[in-house]
N, C-alpha and C positions, 0 to 999 in steps of 0.2 A: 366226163368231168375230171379236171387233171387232179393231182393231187394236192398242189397248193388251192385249188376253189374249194378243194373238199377239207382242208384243215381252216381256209378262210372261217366255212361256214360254220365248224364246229366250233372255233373263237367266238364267234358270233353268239349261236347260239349259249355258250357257257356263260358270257358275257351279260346277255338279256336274261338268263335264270338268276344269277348273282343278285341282277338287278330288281328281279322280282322277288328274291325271298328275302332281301335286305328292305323292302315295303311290304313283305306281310307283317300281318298281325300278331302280336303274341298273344299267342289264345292260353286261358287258362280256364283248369272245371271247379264248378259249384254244385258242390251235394246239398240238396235243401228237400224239408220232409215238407213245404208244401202245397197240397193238393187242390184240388175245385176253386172257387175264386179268388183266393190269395196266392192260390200259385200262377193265375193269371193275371193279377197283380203285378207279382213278383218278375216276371218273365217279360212283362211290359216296362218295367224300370228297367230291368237290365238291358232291353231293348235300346232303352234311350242312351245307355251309356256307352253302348256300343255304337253308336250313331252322331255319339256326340262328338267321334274323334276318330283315327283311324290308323290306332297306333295297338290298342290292345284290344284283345275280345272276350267277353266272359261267356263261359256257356252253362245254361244251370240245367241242371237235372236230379229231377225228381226221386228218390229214391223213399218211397214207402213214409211210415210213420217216422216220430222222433227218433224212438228205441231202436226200429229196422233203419236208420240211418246210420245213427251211432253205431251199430254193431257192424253192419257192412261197410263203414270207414277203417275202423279195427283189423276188419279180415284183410282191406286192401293196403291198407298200412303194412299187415306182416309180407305181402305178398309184393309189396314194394309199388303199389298202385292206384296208392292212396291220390284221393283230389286237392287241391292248389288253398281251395278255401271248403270247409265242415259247418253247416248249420246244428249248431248242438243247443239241445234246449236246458232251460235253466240248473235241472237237476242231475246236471250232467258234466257243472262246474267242477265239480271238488275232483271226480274224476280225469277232468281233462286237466287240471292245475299239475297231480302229478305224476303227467304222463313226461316225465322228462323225456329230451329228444326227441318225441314226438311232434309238438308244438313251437311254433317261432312267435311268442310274445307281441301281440297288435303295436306295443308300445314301441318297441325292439324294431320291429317290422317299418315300420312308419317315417322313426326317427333315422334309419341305416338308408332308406329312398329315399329322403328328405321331401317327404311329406308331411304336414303342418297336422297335430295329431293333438286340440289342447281338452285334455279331461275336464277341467273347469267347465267346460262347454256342456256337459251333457248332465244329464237331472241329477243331483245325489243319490236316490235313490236306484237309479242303474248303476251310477259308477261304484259304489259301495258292493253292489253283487259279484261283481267280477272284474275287484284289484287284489294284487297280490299283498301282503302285509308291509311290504314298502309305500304300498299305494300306490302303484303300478298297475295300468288295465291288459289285461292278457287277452282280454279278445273284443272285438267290435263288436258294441252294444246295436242290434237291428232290429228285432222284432222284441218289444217287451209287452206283457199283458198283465191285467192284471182282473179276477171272476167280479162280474157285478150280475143285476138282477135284471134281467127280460121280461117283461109282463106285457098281457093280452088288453091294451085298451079297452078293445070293445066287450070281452068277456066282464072285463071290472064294472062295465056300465052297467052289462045286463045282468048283474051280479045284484047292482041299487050300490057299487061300492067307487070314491072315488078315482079317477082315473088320473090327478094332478098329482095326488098321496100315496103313493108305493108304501108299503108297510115297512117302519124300520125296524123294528126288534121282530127277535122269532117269535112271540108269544103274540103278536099285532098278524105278523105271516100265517101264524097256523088259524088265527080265530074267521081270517079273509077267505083265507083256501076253503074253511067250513062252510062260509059263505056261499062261495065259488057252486062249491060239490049240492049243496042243497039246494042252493038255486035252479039244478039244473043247465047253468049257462057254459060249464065244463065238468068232466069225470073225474077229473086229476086236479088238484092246488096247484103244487109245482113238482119239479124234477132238477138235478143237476148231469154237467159232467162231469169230468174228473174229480170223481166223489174224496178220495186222498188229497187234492189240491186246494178243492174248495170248502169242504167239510170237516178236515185238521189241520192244514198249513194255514190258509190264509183266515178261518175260523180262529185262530189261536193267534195268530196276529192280531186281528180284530179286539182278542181280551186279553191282551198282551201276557200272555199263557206262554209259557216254552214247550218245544218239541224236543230240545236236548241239554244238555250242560255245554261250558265253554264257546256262551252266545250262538247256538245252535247250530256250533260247528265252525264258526268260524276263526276260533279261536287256536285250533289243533286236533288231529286226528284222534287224537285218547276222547272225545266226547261222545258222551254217552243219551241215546234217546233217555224220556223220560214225561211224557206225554200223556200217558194212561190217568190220569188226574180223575177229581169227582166231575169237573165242567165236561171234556169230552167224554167219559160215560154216560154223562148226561145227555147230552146232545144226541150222541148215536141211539141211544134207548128212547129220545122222544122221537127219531126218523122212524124208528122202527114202531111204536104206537101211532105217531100219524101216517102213516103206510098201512094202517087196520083203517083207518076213517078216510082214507082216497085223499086225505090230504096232502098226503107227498107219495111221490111213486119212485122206487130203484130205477136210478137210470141204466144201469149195470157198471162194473167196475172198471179199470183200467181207465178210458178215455170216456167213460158211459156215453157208448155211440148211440144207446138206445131214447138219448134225453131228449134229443135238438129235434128229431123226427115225432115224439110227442108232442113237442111244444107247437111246429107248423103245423099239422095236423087238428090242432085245439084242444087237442085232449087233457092237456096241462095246461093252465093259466100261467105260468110262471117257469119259468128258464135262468139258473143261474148256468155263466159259461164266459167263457174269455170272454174279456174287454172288445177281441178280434175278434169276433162270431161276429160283430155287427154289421162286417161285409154279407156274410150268410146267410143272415140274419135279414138284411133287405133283401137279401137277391127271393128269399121263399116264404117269408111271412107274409098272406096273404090277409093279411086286419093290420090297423093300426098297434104300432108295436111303443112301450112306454119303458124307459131306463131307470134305474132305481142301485142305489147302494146295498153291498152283503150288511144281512140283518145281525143283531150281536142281543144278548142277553142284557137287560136292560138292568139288574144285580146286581151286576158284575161289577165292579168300581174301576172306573179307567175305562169302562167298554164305553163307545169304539173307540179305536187306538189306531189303527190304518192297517190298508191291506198289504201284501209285497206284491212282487212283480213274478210274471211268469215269462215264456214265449222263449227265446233263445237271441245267441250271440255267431259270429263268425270268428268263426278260428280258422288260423293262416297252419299248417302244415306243415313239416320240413320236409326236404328233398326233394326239391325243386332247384331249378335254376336262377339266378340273379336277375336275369331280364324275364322271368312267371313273376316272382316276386315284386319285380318294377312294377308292373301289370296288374295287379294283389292289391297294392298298396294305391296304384291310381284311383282303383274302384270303392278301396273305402276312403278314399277324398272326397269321393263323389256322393257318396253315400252320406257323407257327413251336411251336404250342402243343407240349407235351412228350406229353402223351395222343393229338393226332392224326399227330406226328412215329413214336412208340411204335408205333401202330398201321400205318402206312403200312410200318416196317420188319417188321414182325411178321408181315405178308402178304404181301410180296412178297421179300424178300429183300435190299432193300436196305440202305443201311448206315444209322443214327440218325444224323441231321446234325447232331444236337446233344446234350452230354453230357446232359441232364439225358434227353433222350428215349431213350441209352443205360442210364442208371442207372434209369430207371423200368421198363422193359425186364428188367433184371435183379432190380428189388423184386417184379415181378409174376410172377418163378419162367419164365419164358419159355426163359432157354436152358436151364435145369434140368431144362424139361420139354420142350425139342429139341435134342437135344445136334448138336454140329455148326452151329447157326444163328448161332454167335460167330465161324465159321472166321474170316469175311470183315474182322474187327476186330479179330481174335489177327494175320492176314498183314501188314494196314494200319498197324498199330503195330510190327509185331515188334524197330525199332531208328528211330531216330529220321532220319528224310527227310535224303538229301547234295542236293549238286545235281543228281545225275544220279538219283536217286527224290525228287523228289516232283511230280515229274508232268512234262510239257511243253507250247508254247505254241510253236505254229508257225502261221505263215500259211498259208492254201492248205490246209490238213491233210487236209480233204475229201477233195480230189486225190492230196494225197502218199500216204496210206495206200490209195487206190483203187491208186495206182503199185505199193506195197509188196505187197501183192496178190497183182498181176500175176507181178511178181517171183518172189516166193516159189511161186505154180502153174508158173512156168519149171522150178523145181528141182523140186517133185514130179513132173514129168511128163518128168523127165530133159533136156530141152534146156539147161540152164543149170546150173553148180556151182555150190554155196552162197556162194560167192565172187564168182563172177560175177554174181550178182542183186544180193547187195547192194551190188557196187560200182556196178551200173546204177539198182539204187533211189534210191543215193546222188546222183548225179550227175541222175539226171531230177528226184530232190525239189528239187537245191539249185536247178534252172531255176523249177520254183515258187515256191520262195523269194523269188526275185531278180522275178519279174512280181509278188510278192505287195507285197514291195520298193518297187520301181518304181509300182505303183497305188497304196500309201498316203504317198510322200514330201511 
């Protein structure tokens, strides 16, 4: 072969690679914590969005829990290998806001691609969780949830209790679960998970009770918890007497993984647990499964007041490239559309982030033809957000709710009065606080 054929063919060939890497794809990664049906959810959207076009590609990968997400984004972030977009779950804002340099602003991000990015579009009460005090959204609202109540149909029948009436006050809840247990028709009342989520954050929303000073958090990093009140002693000291009569059982702390495997099982009547269990929640409940609002003290003046939101948002990264980022910003355009917002809710359980993927939801007969799939946005609206509902923003929060925990398994296992923890959760949150403080000043 002379040597002009053989420089011929190396043109050539340089020529056809050019050509092929100037039509790949720009692939970008997505760390997201979730696992079993909504991470197959999840994985099928993103499917579609990669199919939809053939310009960019997203790739998600699974990385553990919330917390083991978050922290191994952190590690890969120092180590310069960090992902393009972070699934961070809610209480994990206040940290990420002042992670300067770390984060590229959803807002920022959106409008520099010139992609169409309008916050008016999305519920208040998401956009309210995660703007900056200009009113600015820092990360894409995607998975929001918010704890309502699971109940056992058919346990309720065979209880003589009815199965239309979910009990709303806790004193209505404990008297049914008595029911429940004597009847023989289940061992357990109920159970929850995330015992810190559902049992003081969004309980204290419900009686529009504060968990800190300066609108719980949102006001400025000097805020201080302050929660330990007579209502939540109360509350945790009646978990911990009806846990003596099998009316309510420790799901265990953190994520109480021990709650949702009771409740399929039958051995709890009753499931509080994300809005989003309700994927789960079909795929293993083998009886008819009935939706009900978080119950509130009936006392209480103001009670119920509304729940807040849970779940997580996406946050875009820095140190990437301008065409990762083109590719970033495609994907939450896509993400934003009403048809795949519709569908994301309609599957999992989550909440419509946006009116219009609410209202389409409702033209397409959806709760008509599942009743109970609206509890989540009948509780979330039910009166318009104080500052002590609609949400909070503490630093450290990781930590603090691991604290609140701890706490709260104090009183269920009798070492501690509901008084006692929460004045100890109180006072170990606020040492978070003040390191959380001290690291961002």
């Amino acid at each position: 072969m002379s040597r002009n054929t053989l420089h011929a063919l190396a043109v050539g060939v340089a020529t056809a690679s050019l050509s092929l890497s100037a039509h790949a794809a720009t692939e970008v990664s997505w760390w997201h914590a979730m696992g079993g049906q909504l991470g197959e959810i999840l994985e099928g959207i993103t499917e579609d969005f990669n199919t939809s076009q053939d310009e960019y590609r997203v790739n998600p990968s699974y990385r553990g829990t919330y917390t083991e997400t978050m922290t191994g984004a952190i590690a890969a972030f120092r180590a310069n290998e960090q992902p393009h977009i972070l699934q961070v779950f809610e209480v994990g804002t206040g940290t990420m806001m002042n992670a300067e340099g770390a984060i590229y602003p959803v807002y920022q991000l959106m409008e520099e691609h010139g992609r169409p990015f309008d916050r008016e579009a999305f519920l208040p009460a998401v956009v309210g969780y995660y703007t900056d005090t200009s009113g600015n959204m820092l990360s894409f609202p995607f998975n929001s949830s918010t704890p309502i109540m699971y109940y056992n149909r058919d346990v309720f029948e065979e209880a003589g209790l009815d199965p239309e009436q979910p009990p709303e006050t806790w004193e209505a809840l404990a008297e049914a679960s008595r029911q429940i247990v004597e009847s023989g028709a289940a061992s357990c009342g109920f159970t929850s998970s995330w015992p810190s989520w559902v049992m003081l954050e969004n309980f204290s929303a419900m009686h529009n009770s504060p968990l800190g000073t300066l609108e719980n958090g949102f006001g400025g990093m000097e805020t201080e918890l302050n929660f330990n009140n007579e209502l939540v002693a109360r509350h945790w000291d009646n978990l911990h007497d009806w846990q003596e009569e099998n009316v309510y059982r420790w799901g265990g702390p953190g994520t109480g993984a021990d709650a949702e495997p009771m409740f399929y099982s039958q051995n709890c009547a009753i499931f509080f647990g994300s809005s989003a269990s309700r994927a789960d929640v079909a795929a293993n409940a083998d009886f008819e499964v009935g939706f009900g609002m978080q119950p509130y003290y009936d006392d209480v003046e103001g009670a119920p007041q509304n729940s807040i939101i849970g779940g997580a948002t996406l946050w875009a990264l820095q140190g990437h490239s301008d065409d990762e980022y083109e590719a970033v910003a495609a994907f939450f355009e896509y993400l934003s559309q009403p048809e795949v917002q519709a569908e994301w809710h309609q599957q999992t359980g989550y909440l419509p982030i946006t009116q219009a993927a609410w209202d389409l939801s409702a033209e397409q007969g959806y709760y008509e033809e599942n009743p109970g799939a609206d509890t989540s946005l009948k509780q979330m609206t039910l009166n318009e957000p104080t500052e002590n509902s609609k949400g909070l923003r503490f630093g450290n929060f990781v930590q603090i709710r691991d604290t609140i925990s701890e706490e709260m398994e104090a009183v269920m296992t009798g070492r501690k009065s509901g008084q006692e923890a929460a004045d100890a959760a109180v006072q170990r949150g606020n040492n978070l606080l003040r390191d959380f403080e001290s690291a961002n000043q």
